[in-house]
NUKEVO-124551 format. One record per residue: residue number from 0; residue in three letters; x, y, z of N, C-alpha, C in turn. Coordinates in steps of 0.02 Angstrom, whole numbers, plus 50000, padded with zeros to 5 digits. Example, Ala and Ser with C-alpha at 12.3 -4.5 7.8 and 13.67 -1.06 7.14 Angstrom:
# NUKEVO-124551
PT|0|ALA|50660|49716|50390|50615|49775|50390|50660|49835|50390
PT|1|SER|50642|49888|50354|50684|49947|50357|50645|50002|50394
//
This chain:
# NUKEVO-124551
PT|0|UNK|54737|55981|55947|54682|55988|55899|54685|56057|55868
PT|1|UNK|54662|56060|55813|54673|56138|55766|54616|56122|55716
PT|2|UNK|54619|56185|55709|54555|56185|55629|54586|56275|55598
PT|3|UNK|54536|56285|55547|54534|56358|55536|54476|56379|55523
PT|4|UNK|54492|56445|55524|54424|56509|55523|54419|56482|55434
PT|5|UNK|54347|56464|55399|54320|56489|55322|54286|56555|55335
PT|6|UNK|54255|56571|55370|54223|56622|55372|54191|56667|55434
PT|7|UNK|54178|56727|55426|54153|56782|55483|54094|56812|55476
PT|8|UNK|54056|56818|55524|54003|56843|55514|53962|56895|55562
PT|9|UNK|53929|56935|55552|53876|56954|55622|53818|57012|55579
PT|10|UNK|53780|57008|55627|53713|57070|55614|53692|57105|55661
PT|11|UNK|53676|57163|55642|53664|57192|55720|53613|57214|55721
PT|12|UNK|53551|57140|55675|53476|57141|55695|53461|57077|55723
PT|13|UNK|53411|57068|55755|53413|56969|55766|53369|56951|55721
PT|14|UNK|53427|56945|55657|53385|56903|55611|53416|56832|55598
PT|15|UNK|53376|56786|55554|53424|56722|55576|53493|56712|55527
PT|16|UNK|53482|56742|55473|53545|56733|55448|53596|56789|55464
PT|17|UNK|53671|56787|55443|53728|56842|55483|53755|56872|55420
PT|18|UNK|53786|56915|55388|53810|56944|55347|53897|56920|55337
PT|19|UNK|53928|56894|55301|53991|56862|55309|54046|56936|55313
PT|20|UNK|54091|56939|55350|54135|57002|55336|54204|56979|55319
PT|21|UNK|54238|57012|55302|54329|56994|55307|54365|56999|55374
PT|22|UNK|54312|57008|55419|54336|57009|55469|54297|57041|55544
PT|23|UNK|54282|57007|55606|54241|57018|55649|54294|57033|55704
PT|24|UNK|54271|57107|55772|54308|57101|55809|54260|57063|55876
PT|25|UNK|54304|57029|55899|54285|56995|55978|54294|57031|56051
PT|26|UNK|54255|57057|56083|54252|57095|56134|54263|57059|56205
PT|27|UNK|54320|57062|56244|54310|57010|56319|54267|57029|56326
PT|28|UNK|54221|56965|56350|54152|56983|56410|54078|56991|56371
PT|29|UNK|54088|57006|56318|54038|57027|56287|54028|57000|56210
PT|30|UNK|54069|56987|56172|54055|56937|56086|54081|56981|56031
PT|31|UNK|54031|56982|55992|54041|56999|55910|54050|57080|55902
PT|32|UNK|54084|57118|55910|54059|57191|55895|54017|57209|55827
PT|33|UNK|53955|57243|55856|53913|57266|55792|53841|57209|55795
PT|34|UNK|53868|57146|55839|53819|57103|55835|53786|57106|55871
PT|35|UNK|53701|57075|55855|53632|57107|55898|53638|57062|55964
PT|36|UNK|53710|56989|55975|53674|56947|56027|53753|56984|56093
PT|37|UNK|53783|57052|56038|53849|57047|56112|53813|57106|56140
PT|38|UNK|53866|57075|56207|53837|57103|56283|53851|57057|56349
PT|39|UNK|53850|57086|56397|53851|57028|56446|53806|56993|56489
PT|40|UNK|53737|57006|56471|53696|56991|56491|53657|56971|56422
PT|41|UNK|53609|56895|56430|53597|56869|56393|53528|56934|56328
PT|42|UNK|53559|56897|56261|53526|56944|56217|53482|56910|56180
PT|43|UNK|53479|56859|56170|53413|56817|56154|53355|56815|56159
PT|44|UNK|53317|56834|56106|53239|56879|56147|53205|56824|56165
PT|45|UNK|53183|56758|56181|53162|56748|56222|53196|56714|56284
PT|46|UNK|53264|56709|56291|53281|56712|56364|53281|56790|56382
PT|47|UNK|53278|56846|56369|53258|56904|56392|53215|56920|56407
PT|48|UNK|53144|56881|56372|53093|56896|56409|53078|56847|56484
PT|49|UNK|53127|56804|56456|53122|56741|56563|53150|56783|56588
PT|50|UNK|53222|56816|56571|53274|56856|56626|53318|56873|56592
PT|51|UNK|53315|56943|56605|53359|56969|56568|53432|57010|56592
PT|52|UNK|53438|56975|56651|53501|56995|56715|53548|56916|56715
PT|53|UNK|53528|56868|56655|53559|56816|56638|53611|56828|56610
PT|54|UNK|53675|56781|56636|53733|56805|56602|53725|56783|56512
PT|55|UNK|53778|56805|56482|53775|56776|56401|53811|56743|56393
PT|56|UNK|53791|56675|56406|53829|56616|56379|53848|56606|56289
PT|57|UNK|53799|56650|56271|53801|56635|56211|53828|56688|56169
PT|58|UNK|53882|56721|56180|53921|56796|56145|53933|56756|56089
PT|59|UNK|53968|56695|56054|53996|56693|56015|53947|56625|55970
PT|60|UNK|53943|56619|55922|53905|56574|55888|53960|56546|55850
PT|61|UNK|53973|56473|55847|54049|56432|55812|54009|56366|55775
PT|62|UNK|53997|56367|55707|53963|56298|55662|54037|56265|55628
PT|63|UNK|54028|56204|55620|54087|56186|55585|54055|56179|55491
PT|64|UNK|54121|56173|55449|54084|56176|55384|54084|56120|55384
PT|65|UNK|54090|56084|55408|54067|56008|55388|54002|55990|55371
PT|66|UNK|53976|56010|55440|53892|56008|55433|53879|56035|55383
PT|67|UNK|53892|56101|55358|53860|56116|55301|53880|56082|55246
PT|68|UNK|53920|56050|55220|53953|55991|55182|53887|55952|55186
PT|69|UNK|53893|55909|55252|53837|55870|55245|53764|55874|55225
PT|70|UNK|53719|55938|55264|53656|55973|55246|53650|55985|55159
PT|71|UNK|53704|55989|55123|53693|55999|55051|53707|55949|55026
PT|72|UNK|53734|55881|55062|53729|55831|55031|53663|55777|55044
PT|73|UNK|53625|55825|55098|53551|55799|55097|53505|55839|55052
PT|74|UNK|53529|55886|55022|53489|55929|54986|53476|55990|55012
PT|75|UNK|53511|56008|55055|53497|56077|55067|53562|56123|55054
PT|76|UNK|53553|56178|55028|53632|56217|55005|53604|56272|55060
PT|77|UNK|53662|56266|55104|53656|56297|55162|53733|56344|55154
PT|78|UNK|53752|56400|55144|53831|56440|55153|53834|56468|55238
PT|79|UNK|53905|56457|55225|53917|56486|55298|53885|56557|55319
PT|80|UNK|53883|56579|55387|53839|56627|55391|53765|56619|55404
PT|81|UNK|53734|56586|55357|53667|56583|55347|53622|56527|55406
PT|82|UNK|53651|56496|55451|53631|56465|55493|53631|56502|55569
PT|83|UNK|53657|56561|55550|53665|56617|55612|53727|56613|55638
PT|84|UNK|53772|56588|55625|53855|56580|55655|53878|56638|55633
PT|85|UNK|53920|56658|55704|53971|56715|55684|54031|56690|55659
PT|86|UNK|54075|56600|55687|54110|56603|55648|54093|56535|55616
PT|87|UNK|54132|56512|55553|54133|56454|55531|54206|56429|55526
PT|88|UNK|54199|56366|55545|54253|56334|55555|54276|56278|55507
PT|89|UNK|54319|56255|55508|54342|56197|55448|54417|56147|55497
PT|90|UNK|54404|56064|55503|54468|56032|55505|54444|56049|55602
PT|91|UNK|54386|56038|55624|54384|56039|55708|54311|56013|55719
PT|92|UNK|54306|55936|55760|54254|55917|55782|54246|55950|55852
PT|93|UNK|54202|56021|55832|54177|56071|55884|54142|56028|55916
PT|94|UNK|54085|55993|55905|54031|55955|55961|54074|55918|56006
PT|95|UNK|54122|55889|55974|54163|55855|56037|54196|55873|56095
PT|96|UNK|54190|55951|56087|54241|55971|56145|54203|55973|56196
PT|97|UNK|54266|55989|56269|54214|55986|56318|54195|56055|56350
PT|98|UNK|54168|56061|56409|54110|56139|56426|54201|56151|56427
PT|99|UNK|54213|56223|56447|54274|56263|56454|54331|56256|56418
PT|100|UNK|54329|56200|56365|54388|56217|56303|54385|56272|56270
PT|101|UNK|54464|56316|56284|54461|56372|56238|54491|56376|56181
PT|102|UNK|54469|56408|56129|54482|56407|56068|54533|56481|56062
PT|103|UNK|54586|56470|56045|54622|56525|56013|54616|56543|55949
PT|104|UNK|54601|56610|55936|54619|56632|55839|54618|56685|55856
PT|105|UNK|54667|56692|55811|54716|56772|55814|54724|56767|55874
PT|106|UNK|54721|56838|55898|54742|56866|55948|54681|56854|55998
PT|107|UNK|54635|56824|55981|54574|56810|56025|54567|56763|56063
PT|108|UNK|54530|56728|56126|54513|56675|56148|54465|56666|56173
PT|109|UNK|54403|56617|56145|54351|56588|56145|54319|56533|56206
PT|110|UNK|54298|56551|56246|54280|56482|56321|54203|56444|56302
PT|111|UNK|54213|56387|56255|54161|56350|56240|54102|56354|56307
PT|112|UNK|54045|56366|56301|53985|56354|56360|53938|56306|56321
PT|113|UNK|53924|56255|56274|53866|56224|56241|53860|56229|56193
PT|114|UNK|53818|56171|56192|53763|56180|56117|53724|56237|56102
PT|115|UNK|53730|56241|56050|53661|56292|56024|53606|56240|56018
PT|116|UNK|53524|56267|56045|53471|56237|56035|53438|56259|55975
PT|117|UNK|53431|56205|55926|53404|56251|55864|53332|56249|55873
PT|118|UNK|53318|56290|55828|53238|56307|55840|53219|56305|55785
PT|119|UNK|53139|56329|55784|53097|56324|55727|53111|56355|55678
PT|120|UNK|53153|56428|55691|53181|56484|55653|53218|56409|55598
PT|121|UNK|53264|56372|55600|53276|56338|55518|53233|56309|55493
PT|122|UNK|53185|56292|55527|53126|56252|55448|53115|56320|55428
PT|123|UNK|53095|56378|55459|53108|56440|55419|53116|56457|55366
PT|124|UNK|53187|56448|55393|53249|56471|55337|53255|56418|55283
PT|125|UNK|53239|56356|55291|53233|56306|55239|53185|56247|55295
PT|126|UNK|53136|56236|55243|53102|56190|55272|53110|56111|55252
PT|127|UNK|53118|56087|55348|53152|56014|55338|53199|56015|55402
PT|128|UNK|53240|56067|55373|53323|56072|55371|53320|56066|55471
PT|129|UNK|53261|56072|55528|53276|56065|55592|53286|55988|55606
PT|130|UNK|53251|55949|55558|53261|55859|55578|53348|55856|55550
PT|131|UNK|53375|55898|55530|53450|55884|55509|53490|55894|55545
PT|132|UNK|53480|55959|55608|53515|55974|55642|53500|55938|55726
PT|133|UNK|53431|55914|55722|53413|55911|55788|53392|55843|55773
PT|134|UNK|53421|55793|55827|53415|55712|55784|53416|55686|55860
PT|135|UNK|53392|55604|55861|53383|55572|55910|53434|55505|55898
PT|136|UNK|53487|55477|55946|53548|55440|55952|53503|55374|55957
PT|137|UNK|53510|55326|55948|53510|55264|55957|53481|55222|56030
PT|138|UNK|53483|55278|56063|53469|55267|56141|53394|55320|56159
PT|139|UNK|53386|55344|56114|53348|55411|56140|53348|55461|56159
PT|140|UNK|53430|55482|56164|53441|55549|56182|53448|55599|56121
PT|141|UNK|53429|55668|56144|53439|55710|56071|53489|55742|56067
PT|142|UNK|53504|55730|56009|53586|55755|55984|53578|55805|55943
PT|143|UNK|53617|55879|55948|53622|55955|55935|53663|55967|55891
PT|144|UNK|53654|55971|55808|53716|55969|55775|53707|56043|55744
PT|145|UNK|53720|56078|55782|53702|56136|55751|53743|56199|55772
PT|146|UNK|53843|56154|55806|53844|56203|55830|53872|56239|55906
PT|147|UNK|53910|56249|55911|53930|56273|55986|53912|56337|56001
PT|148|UNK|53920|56367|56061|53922|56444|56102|53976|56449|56140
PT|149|UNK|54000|56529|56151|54054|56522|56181|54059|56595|56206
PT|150|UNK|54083|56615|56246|54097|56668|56275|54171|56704|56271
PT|151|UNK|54210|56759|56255|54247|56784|56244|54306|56798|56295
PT|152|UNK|54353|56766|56291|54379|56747|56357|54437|56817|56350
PT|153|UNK|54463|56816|56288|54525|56881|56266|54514|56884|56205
PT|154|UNK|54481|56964|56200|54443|56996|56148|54520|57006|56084
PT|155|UNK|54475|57001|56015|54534|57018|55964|54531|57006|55892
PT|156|UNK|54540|57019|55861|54505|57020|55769|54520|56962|55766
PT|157|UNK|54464|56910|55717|54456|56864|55683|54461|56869|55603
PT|158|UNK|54478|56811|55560|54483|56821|55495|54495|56770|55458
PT|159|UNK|54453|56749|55417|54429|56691|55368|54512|56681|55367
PT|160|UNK|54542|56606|55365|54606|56572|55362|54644|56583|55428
PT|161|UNK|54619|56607|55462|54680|56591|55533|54673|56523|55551
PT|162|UNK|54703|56516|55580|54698|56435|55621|54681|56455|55704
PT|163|UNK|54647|56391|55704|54614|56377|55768|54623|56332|55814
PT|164|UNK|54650|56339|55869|54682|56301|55897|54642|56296|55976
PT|165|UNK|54661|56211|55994|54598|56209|56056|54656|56202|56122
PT|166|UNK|54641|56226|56191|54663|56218|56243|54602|56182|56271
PT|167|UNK|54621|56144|56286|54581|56090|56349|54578|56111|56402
PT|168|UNK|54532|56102|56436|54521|56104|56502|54572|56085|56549
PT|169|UNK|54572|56066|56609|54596|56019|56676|54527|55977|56662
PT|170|UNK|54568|55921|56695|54510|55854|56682|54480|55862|56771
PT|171|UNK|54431|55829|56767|54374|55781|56718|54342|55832|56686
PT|172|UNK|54333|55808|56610|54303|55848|56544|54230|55831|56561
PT|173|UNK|54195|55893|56556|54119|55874|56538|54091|55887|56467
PT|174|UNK|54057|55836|56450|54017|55854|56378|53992|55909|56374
PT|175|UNK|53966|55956|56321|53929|56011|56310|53854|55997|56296
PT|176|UNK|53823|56035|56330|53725|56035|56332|53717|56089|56310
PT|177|UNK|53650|56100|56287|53640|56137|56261|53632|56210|56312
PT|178|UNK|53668|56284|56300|53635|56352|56332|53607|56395|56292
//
């Protein structure tokens, strides 16, 4: 499986949208340099205020552009970046992978941990736009399209057009939930 980098992003306020760059560096252990969520202990202000000696599952933020393809073909013009992703991806069904697939680009490597849980912060940012990302399956379970997390397995510059390439796990694969 492969895809590529469209775009890079980070802020080093927690605001919800990310600033796109030509290029982000990835820190082992810790995420985005410059960005408000790296570190190794969780940076999310309200899992910081439950505990803040929580590891950070969530260093790296990965949306595919598909979704955003789709969200503007419901009417919302959503650009990469602006959904809070540090990177955006193109040509990789991210939701499908399983917990511990790592993603290589560049010189970096990425250890999938989950879904991102979206929150109220996108009716926010466009109102509506959380019934787009956050949807209920046929059975009743809720389905998270908004998005993976991942932790920085081998830190190393990223850059809009590399290719992205997935290592699998050892089986048995588990689905990704949301952290």
């Amino acid at each position: 499986m492969a895809g590529r980098i469209v775009g890079v992003h980070v802020s080093p306020a927690h605001t919800f949208s990310k600033q796109s760059l030509d290029a982000i560096t990835l820190l082992e252990g810790l995420g985005v340099r410059g960005d408000a969520h790296c570190g190794a202990t969780v940076k999310h202000r309200s899992r910081v205020a439950a505990d803040p000696s929580q590891p950070n599952l969530r260093q790296v933020h990965l949306i595919h552009a598909e979704l955003l393809d789709e969200l503007g073909n419901a009417g919302y013009e959503v650009l990469p970046g602006q959904l809070g992703e540090n990177i955006t991806t193109r040509g990789l069904e991210l939701l499908s992978l399983p917990v511990g697939a790592r993603l290589a680009v560049g010189d970096a490597v990425i250890q999938v941990t989950g879904l991102r849980n979206p929150c109220q912060q996108i009716n926010n940012f466009r109102a509506g736009l959380l019934r787009q990302v956050l949807k209920k399956d046929g059975a009743g379970d809720v389905v998270r399209l908004a998005g993976i997390m991942g932790m920085v397995a081998r830190g190393g510059t990223v850059r809009p057009g590399d290719p992205l390439e997935v290592r699998l796990p050892p089986e048995p694969h588990f689905p990704l939930t949301r952290v």
